[in-house]
Structures are given as C-alpha cells and as structure tokens.
N, C-alpha and C positions, 0 to 999 in steps of 0.2 A: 631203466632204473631211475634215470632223471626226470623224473613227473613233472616237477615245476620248479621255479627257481630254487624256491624255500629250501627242499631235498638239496638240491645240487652245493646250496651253500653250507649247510648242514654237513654233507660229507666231506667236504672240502677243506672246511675252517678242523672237523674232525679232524682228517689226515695231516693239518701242519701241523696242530696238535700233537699230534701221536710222534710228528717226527720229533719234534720236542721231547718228547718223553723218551724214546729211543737214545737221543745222547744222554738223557739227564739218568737212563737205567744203565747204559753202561760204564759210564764213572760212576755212579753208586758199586757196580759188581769190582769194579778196580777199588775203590775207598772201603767195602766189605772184605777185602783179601789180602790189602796190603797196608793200611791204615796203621800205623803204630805211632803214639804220640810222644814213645820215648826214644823213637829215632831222631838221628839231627843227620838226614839226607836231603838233595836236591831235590829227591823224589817224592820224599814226605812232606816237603815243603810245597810243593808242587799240588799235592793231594790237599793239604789245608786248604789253598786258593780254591781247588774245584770243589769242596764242601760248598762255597759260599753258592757259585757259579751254581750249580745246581739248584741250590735253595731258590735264588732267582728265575731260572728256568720254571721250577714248579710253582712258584707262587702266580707269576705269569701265566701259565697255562691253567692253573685252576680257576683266576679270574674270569678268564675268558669263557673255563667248562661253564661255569656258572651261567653266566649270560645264555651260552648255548642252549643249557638245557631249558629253559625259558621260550626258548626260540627253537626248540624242537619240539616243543608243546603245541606254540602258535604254526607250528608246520603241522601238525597233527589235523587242527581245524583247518586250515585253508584246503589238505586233502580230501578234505569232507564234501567239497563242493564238486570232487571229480568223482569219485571212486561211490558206485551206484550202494545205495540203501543206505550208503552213513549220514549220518544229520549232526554228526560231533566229534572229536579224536577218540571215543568211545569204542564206534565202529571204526574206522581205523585201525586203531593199537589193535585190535581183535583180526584183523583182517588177514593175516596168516600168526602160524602158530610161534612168531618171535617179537610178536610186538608185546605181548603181556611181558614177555622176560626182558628185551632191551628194555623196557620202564623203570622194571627191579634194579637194575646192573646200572642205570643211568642213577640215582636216587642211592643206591648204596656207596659209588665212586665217589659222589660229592658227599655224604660222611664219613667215608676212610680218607678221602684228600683232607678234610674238614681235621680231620684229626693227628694228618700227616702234618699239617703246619702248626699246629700245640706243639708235638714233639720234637720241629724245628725250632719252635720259637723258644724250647726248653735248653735245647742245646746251646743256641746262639748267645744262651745268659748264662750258661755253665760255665763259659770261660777255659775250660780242661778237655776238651772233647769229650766228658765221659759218655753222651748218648750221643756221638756222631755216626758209630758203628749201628747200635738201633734204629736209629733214624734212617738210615741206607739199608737196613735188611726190612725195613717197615716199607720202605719203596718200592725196594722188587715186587713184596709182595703186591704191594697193589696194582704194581704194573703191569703183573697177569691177570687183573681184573678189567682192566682198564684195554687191555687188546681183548679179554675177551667180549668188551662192550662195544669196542671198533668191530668185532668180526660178526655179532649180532648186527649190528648197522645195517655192513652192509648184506645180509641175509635179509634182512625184514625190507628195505625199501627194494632188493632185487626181485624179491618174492613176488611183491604188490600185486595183484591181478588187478586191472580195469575194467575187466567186460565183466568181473564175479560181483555179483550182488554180497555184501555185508548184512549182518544184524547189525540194528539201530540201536541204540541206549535204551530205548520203550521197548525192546524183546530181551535185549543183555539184562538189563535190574527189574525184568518182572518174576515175579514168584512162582507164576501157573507155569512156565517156561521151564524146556530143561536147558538154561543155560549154566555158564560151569559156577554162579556167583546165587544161583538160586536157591540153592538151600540154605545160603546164607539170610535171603529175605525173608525166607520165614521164621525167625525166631523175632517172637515177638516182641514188639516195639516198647513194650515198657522194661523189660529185660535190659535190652540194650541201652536205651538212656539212661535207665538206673544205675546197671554197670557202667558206662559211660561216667556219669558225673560223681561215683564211688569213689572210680579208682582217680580221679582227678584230684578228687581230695584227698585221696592215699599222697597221688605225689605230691598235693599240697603239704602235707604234712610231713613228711618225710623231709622235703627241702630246704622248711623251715627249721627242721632239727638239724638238718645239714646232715641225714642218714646214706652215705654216700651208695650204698650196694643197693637197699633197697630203693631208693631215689630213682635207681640205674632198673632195675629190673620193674618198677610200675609204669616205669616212661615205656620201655617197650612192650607195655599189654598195650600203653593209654595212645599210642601212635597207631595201634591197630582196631583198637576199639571208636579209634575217630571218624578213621576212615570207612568202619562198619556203621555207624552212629549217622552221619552225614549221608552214605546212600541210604539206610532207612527208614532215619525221621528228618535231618535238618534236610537236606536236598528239597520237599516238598511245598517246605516253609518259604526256601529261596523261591524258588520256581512260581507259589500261588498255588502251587497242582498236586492234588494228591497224588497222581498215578506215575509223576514226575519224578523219577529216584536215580538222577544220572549224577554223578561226580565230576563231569568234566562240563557238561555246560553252563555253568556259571561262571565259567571263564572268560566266557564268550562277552563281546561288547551289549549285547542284550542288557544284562546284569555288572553291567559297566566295571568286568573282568575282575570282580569280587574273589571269584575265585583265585588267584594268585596270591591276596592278602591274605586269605584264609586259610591254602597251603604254605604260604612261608612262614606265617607264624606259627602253625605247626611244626612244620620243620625245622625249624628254630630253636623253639622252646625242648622239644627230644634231643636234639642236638648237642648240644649245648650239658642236658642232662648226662648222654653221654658220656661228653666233654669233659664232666665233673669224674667220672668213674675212672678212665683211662687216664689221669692225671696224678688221681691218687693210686692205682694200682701198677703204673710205671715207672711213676716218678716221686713213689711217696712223700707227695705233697697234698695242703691240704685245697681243693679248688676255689675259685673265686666267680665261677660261673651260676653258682645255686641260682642268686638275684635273678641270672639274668634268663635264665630257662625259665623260672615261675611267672617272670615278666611273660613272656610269651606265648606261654601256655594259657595263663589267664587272657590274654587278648583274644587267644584262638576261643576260649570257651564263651568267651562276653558277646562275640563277635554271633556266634552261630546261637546261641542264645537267644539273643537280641530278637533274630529274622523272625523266633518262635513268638515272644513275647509281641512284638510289633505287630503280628498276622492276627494274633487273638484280639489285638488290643481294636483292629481294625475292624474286622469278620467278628466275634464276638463268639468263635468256632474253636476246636482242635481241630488237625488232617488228621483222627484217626482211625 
C-alpha cells in the first residue's frame, strides 16, 4: 500500500486528522443531546467550553485538509512515474475503480468544511447559542462524509496495482475511445464555449443584482461547465497541442503548475457563491460574499481566456 513516501504521508497526516475529528464528533453528539442554554448546570457549563474546543479542533484540522489536498494531487504525479502507462495523476486517479470517487468525496469535504466554518463563525457572533445545536448536527453530518473519504483512501492506495498497465490522459480525453469521459468530448466545441461563457455571464449578472438562489444554482452548472470547457477547448491552448485535452497536466512543473491557480480560483469563486446561498437560507441573512465569488470567477475566466487569445495572437491559428 505504501508506494512511496508521498502515499504514506498522505495516509498518516489523514489518520491524525481523523482522530481529530473523532473527538471533535463526539462532543458534538453530547452538545446535540444535551445542549440547553436555559440551564444553569456544571454540565451545561461544561458543554459551552467544549462548543469552543471543538470549533478549534475543526478549524485546525481543515487547515491542514486543505494543504492536504493539494499534496494529494502532487502525490497523484509523482505516482505517475511508477505505476506503468500513466504519464499524469490522470492515469492514476483511474487506476482502480475509487480514484474518480475519493476525488469527488475529497473536493466536496473541503466545501461542506468550507461552509461548516460560516455556520461557526455565525454562532460565535450570536452571542445566545441560537445555531450551536445546528452547527453540531451540521458536523456529524459531515463527519460521515469525511470517514467515508478516509475509507476510500484507504481502498484506492490498497487497491493500486504496479505490474497493471493504466490508460494515459491521450486515451482517457480522446473521443474515438471508449473511455468513460468520451461522449463527453464530442459535443462540439462551440456548444460548450458558448455555454461556457453564457452561463458566466448568467452569474455575472445574477451576482450583481445580488440574486441569491439563482446566483447559487448557475455557479453549479458554471463549476461543471468549466471543468467540461477546459478538457475540450482550453486544455489545448495550454498545452500548444490540439490532441492535448488532459485536465491534470498543467499542473505539472512543465506549465509552471498553472494549474493550481486556475483550479483555486475556480473553486473559489463557486464556493463562495455557495457561501452566499447557505447564509441566506440558514441564517436569513443577507451575504457579503457576492464581491468576492465574482472576483474569482472572473480571474478563472481571464485566466483560461488569455492562454486562447495569446495562442492566436502567436500562431495566427484556432485549435479547431
């Protein structure tokens, strides 16, 4: 199971993690059962301090998921250089059938944590405990997300085969292929850009009006429509290469790990939009995140943009 270092730190930093989360779930299930703010017991008192205690426990531990996942990426490529046919964390993440889903489960943990510390930060100004009990039954919840991310972990590195040849990124995002993203490549490329910088300006506009539902529901076409956009037109423009349509090697020091900028500012900017939804719908308040999604959004769009406009300006060509 332990390929290489990266793996082994990976699981490791995971598991004290997790044991974190293990205390921090069980006085949440004690603070969800017996929580009453109109008591005046040693025990309720007791339960106030460990509100705080907790919050610290998670705020800590997400910092660090964060970094993690960052460095579960960069484990992804250094695999690449053992595990026969991969040329990227491409082949890899594909390399048994739980790396596409630990991906999913890692990427959604860090926007329910993401949103788990709003709901903190709301209580901690309430003054009254009124969302303390929310805030502790929002935790559990995710803390069976979050074991269910640890027990993908460790399935997908146990899994690993060495001596098994993988598909490479040049067979996973070709279109003649039956890979399982193939019939995604062929819808054609003006379709998708179109849609692409459509609905962009859906949530441009939306944000600016401060439309908070709809705001919320075009971020989550426009988070998917990016990541479809990016493997079938921008990816080529990075690369120089037409036939070039992988999402993950631009990460890579080649392209002097562009891709990271270009993923967090997406994730950011949705985030964020989220952020605005789940604040008004739990805490009927009005958000103060609009600014800061559009900020990010627009960077992601300038950004991948650019690579298009730069290529032509160069070559004097389209990739189409």
């Amino acid at each position: 199971m332990f390929l290489t270092p990266e793996v082994f730190i990976n699981i490791f930093v995971d598991f004290l993690i997790y044991i974190f989360f293990i205390i921090a779930f069980y006085i949440s299930v004690q603070i969800v059962r017996y929580f009453d703010v109109q008591k005046d017991t040693f025990f309720q008192y007791a339960l106030e301090r460990r509100t705080y205690l907790v919050s610290v426990i998670v705020e800590f531990a997400l910092f660090f998921k964060i970094i993690l996942f960052f460095y579960f990426i960069f484990t992804l490529d250094k695999l690449s250089n053992i595990i026969p046919g991969a040329m990227c964390a491409a082949g890899v993440i594909t390399a048994n059938e739980y790396g596409v889903w630990l991906l999913a489960v890692k990427l959604l943990n860090l926007f329910l944590f993401g949103l788990w510390l709003l709901a903190n930060k709301e209580d901690l100004n309430s003054k009254d405990y009124r969302f303390t009990k929310f805030k502790f039954k929002f935790f559990i919840f995710l803390f069976m997300f979050l074991s269910i991310e640890i027990f993908l972990e460790y399935l997908y590195f146990n899994s690993i085969d060495i001596s098994k040849i993988v598909s490479c990124c040049g067979v996973l995002f070709n279109p003649v292929k039956t890979s399982a993203v193939s019939f995604l490549l062929e819808i054609p490329k003006e379709i998708v850009v179109s849609l692409f910088y459509l609905v962009f300006l859906l949530t441009l506009t939306s944000g600016i009006l401060k439309k908070c539902l709809l705001y919320f529901l075009s971020n989550l076409i426009f988070i998917l429509l990016s990541i479809l956009a990016i493997i079938v037109f921008f990816s080529p423009y990075i690369y120089e290469l037409p036939t070039h349509k992988c999402p993950f090697c631009f990460l890579q020091k080649e392209y002097y790990h562009i891709g990271y900028f270009i993923y967090s500012s997406l994730f950011l900017g949705t985030f964020f939009a989220y952020a605005n939804w789940f604040e008004k719908f739990f805490f009927k308040k009005e958000s103060q995140y609009f600014k800061i999604s559009i900020f990010f959004n627009t960077i992601f769009v300038i950004i991948v943009t650019l690579y298009v406009l730069i290529y032509y300006l160069k070559n004097g060509v389209w990739l189409f």
